[in-house]
PASE-25980 format. One record per residue (C-alpha): y, z, x. Coordinates in nm, 4 decimals, m for minus. Example, Ala and Ser with C-alpha at 12.3 -4.5 7.8 and 13.67 -1.06 7.14 Angstrom:
BEGIN
<node c2="m0.4500" c3="0.7800" c1="1.2300"/>
<node c2="m0.1060" c3="0.7140" c1="1.3670"/>
// end
This chain:
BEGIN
<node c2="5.1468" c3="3.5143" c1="6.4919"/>
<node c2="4.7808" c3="3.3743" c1="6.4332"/>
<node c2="4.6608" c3="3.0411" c1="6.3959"/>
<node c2="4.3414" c3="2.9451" c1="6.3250"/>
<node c2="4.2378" c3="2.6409" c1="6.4781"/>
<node c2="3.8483" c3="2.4837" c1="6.2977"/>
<node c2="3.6166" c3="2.2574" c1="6.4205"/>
<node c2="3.4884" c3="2.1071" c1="6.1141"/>
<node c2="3.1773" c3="1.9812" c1="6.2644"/>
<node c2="2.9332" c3="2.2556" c1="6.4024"/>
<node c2="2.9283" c3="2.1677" c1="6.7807"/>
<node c2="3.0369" c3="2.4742" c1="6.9801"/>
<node c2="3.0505" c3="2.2337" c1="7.2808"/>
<node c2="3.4070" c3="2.0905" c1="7.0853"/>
<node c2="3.4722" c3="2.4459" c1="7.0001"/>
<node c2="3.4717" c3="2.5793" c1="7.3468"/>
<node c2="3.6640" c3="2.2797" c1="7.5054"/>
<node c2="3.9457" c3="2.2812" c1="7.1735"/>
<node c2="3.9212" c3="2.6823" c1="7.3074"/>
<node c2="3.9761" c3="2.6084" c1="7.6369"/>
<node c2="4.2551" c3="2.3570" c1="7.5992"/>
<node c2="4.4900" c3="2.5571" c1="7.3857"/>
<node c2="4.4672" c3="2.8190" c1="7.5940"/>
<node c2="4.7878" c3="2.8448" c1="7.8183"/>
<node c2="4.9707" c3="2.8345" c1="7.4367"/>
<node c2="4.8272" c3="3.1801" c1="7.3883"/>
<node c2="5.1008" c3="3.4926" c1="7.4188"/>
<node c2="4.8726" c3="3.8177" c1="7.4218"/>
<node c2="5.1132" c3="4.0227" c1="7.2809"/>
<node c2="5.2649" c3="3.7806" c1="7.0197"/>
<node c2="5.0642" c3="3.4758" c1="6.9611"/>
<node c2="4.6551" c3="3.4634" c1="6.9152"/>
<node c2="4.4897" c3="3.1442" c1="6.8953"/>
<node c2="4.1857" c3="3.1708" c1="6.7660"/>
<node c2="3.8719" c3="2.8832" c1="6.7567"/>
<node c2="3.5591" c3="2.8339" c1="6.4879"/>
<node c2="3.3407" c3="2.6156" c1="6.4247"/>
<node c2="3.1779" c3="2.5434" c1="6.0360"/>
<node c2="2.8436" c3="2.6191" c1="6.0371"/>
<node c2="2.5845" c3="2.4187" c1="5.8827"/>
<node c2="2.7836" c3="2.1056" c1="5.9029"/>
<node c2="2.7395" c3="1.7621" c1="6.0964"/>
<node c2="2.7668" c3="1.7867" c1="6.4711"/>
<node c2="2.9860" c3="1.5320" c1="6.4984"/>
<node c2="3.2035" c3="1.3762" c1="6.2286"/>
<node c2="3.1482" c3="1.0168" c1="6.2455"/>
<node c2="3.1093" c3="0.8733" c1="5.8913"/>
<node c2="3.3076" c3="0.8754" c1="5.5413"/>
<node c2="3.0033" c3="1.0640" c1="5.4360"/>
<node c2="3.0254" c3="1.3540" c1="5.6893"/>
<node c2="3.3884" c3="1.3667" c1="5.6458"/>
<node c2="3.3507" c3="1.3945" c1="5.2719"/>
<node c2="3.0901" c3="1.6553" c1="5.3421"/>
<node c2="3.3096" c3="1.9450" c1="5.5006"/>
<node c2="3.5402" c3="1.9400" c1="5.2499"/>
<node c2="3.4558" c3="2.2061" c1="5.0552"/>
<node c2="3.3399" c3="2.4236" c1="5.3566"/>
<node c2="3.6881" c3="2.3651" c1="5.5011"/>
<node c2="3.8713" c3="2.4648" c1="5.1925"/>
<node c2="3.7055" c3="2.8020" c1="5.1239"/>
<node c2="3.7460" c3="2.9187" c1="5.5029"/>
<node c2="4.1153" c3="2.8460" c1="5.4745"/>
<node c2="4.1147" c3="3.0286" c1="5.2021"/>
<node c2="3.9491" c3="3.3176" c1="5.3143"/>
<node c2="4.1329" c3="3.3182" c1="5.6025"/>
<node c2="4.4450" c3="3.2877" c1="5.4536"/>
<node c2="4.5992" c3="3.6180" c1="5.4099"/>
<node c2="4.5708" c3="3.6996" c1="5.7591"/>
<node c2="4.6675" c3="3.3225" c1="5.9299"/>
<node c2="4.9694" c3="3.2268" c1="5.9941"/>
<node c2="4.8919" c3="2.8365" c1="6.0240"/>
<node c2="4.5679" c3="2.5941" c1="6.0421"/>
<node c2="4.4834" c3="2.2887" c1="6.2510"/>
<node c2="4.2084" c3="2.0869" c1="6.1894"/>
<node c2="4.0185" c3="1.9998" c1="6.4959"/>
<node c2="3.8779" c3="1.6454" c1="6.4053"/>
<node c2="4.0634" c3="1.3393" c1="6.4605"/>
<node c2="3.9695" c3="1.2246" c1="6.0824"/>
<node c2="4.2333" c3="1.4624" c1="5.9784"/>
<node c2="3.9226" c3="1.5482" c1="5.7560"/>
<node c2="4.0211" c3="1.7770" c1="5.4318"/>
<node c2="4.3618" c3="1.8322" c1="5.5579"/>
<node c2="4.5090" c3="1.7345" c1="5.2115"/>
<node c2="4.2432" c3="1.9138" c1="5.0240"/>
<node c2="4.3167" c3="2.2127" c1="5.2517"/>
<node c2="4.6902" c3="2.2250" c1="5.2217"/>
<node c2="4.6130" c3="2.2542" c1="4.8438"/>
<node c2="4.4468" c3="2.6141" c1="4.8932"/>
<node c2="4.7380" c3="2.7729" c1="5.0481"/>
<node c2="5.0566" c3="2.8242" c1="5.1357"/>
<node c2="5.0350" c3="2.8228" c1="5.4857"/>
<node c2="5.0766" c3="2.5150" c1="5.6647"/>
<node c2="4.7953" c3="2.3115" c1="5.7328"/>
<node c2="4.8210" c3="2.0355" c1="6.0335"/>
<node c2="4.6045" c3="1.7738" c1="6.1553"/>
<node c2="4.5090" c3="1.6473" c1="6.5166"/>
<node c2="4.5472" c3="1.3135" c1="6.4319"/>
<node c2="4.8594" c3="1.3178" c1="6.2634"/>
<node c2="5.0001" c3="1.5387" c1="6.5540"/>
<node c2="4.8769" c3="1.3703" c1="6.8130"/>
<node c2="5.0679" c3="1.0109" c1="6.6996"/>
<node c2="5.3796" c3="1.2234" c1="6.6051"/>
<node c2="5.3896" c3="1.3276" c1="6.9862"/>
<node c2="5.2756" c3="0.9647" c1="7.1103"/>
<node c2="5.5983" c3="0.8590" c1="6.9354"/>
<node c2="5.8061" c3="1.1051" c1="7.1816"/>
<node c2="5.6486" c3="0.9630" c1="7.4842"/>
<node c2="5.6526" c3="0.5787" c1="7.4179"/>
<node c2="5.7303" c3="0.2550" c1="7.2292"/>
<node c2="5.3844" c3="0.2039" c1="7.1835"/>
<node c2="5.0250" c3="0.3852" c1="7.2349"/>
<node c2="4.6686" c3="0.3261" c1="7.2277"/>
<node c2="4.3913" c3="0.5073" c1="7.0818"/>
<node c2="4.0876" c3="0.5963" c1="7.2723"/>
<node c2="3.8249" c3="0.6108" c1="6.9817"/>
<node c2="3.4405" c3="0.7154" c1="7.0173"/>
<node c2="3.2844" c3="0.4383" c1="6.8386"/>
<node c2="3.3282" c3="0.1066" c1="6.7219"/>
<node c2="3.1982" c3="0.2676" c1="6.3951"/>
<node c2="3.4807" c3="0.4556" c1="6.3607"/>
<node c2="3.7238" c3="0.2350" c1="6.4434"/>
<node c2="3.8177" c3="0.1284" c1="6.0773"/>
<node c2="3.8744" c3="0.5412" c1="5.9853"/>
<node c2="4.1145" c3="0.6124" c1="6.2831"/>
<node c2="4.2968" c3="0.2255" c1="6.1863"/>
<node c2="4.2951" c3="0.3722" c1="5.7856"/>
<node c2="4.4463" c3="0.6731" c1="5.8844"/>
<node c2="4.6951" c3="0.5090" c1="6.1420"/>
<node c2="4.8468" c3="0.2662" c1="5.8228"/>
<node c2="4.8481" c3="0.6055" c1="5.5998"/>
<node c2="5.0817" c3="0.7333" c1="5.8324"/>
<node c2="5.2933" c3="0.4123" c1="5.8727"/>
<node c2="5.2635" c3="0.3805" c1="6.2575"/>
<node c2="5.0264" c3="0.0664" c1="6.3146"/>
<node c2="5.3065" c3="m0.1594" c1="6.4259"/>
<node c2="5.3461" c3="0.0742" c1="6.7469"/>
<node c2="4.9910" c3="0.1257" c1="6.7792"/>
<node c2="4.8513" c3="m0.1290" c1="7.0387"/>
<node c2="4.5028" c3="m0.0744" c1="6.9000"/>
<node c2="4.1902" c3="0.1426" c1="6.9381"/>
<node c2="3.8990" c3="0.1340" c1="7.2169"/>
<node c2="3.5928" c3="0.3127" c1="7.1680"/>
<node c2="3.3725" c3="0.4940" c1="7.4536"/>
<node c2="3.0958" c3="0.4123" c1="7.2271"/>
<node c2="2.9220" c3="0.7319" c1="7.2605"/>
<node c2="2.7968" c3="0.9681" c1="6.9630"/>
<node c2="3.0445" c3="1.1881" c1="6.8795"/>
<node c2="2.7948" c3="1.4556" c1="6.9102"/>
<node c2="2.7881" c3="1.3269" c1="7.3006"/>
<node c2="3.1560" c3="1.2876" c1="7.3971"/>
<node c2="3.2095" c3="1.6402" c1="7.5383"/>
<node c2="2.9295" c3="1.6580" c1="7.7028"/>
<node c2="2.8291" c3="1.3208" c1="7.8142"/>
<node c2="2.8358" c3="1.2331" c1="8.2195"/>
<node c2="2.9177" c3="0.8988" c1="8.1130"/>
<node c2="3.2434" c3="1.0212" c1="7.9132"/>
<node c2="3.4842" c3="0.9927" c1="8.2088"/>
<node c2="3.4491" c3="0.6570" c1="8.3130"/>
<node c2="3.4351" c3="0.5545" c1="8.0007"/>
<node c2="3.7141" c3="0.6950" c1="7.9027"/>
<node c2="3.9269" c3="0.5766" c1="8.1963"/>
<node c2="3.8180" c3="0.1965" c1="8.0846"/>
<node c2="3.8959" c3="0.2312" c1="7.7715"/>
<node c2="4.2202" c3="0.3768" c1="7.8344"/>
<node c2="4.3293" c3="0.0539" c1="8.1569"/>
<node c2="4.2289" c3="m0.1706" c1="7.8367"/>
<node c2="4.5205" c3="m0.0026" c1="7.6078"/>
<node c2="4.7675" c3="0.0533" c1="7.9182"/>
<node c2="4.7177" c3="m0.3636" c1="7.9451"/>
<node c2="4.7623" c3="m0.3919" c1="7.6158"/>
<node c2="5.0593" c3="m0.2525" c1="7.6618"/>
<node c2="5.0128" c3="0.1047" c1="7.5905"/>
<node c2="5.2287" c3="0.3579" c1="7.7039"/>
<node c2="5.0624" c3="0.6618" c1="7.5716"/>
<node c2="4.7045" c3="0.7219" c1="7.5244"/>
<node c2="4.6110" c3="0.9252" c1="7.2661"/>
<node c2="4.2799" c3="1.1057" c1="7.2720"/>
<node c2="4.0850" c3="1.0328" c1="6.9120"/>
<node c2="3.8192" c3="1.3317" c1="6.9245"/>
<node c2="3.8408" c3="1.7051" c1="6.9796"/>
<node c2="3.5690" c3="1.6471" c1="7.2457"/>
<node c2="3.7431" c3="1.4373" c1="7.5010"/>
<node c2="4.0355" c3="1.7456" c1="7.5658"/>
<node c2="3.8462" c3="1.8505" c1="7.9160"/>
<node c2="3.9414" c3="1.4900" c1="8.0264"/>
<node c2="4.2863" c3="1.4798" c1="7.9491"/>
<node c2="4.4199" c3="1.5602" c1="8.3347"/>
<node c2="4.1776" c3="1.3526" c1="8.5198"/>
<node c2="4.2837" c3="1.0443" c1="8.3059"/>
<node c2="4.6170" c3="1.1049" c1="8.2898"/>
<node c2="4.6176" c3="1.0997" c1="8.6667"/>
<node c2="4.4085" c3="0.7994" c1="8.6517"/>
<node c2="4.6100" c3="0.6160" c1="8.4376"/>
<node c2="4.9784" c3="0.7332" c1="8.5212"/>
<node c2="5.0068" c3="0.7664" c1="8.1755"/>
<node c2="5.1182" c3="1.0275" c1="7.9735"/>
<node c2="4.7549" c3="1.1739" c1="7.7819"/>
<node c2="4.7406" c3="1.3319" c1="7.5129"/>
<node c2="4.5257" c3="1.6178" c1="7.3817"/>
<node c2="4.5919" c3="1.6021" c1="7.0069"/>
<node c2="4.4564" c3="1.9609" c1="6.9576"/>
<node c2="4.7735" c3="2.0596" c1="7.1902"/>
<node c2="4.9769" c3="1.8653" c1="7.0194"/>
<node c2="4.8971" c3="1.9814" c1="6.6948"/>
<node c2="4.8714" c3="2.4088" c1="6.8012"/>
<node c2="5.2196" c3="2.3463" c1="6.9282"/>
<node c2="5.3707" c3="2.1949" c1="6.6135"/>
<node c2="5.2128" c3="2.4601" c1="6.4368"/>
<node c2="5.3536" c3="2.7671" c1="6.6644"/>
<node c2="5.7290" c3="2.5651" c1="6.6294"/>
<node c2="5.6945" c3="2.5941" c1="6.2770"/>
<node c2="5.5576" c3="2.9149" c1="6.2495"/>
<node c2="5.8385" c3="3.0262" c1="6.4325"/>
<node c2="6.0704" c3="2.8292" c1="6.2220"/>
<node c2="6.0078" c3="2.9962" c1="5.9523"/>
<node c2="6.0196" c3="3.3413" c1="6.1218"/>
<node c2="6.4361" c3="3.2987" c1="6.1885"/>
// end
């Protein structure tokens, strides 16, 4: 079994830490996981524009790497092309985002979204309506960093445990992580918290290895 998890933007600091987080779901001898980046795109995915931009890029790597994939997740919290992409194959195609809710459902009545802007914001509340979830969602609060930042930032964790104690008062009882970039964080702000975190890229290689599998029976 392969799948082929891609960082739309072209940040190999998200790359690495989406690497390093889906790493204990790796079985040597029958699963690979396997982590890219696309090149020549925005560093981090923060407007309509950018997500409009990878698009295309997206598409023709899924289809290219089709024939020997087994299922795709796209590693950016926009869900970005993951329509688009599901159109170029047969293989399933999942999305952090959508993932990462699905799973926040499991754990609680209702969660929070830690977002990395106020700028971005309206996207992740757009995409949270799509999916029919916003009357669990107690709302989204940014670290207000560039996206570009997030995983490397100093200032990530601390803001990232405030803006998780503001959903938990809200009245959170999951936090969901809304950027690839925030994954090496998930442990420390769980504990923090005494919440359940989660890592949407987990999340969404897991629903993708249970269905992979499904369909292997």
């Amino acid at each position: 079994m392969r799948i082929l998890l891609i960082n739309p933007n072209s940040n190999r600091d998200f790359t690495e830490a989406m690497d390093r987080s889906v790493a204990p779901l790796r079985a040597p001898d029958t699963r690979r996981i396997d982590c890219v980046s696309l090149e020549g795109t925005p560093r981090g995915i923060e407007t309509q524009r950018d997500i409009d931009s990878v698009i295309e890029p997206l598409c023709r790597l899924v289809e290219q790497e089709a024939a020997a994939t087994d299922a795709f997740v796209i590693g950016c919290f926009a869900d970005t092309g993951l329509y688009s992409a599901r159109e170029v194959t047969t293989k399933p195609v999942l999305g952090i985002c959508e993932a990462g809710l699905a799973t926040a459902l499991n754990l609680g009545e209702r969660f929070g979204v830690i977002s990395t802007d106020a700028a971005t914001v309206n996207a992740d509340l757009r995409l949270v309506r799509t999916y029919g979830l916003l009357e669990r969602c107690v709302g989204f609060e940014p670290v207000n960093l560039p996206v570009a930042e997030v995983a490397t930032s100093n200032e990530t964790p601390e803001r990232l445990r405030s803006a998780g104690a503001k959903l938990k008062a809200n009245g959170a009882e999951a936090i969901v992580l809304g950027c690839a970039g925030m994954t090496s964080h998930r442990a420390l702000l769980r504990e923090k918290l005494g919440l359940p975190v989660i890592d949407p890229c987990i999340s969404a290689v897991a629903m993708a290895i249970g269905i992979v599998a499904l369909g292997q029976e």
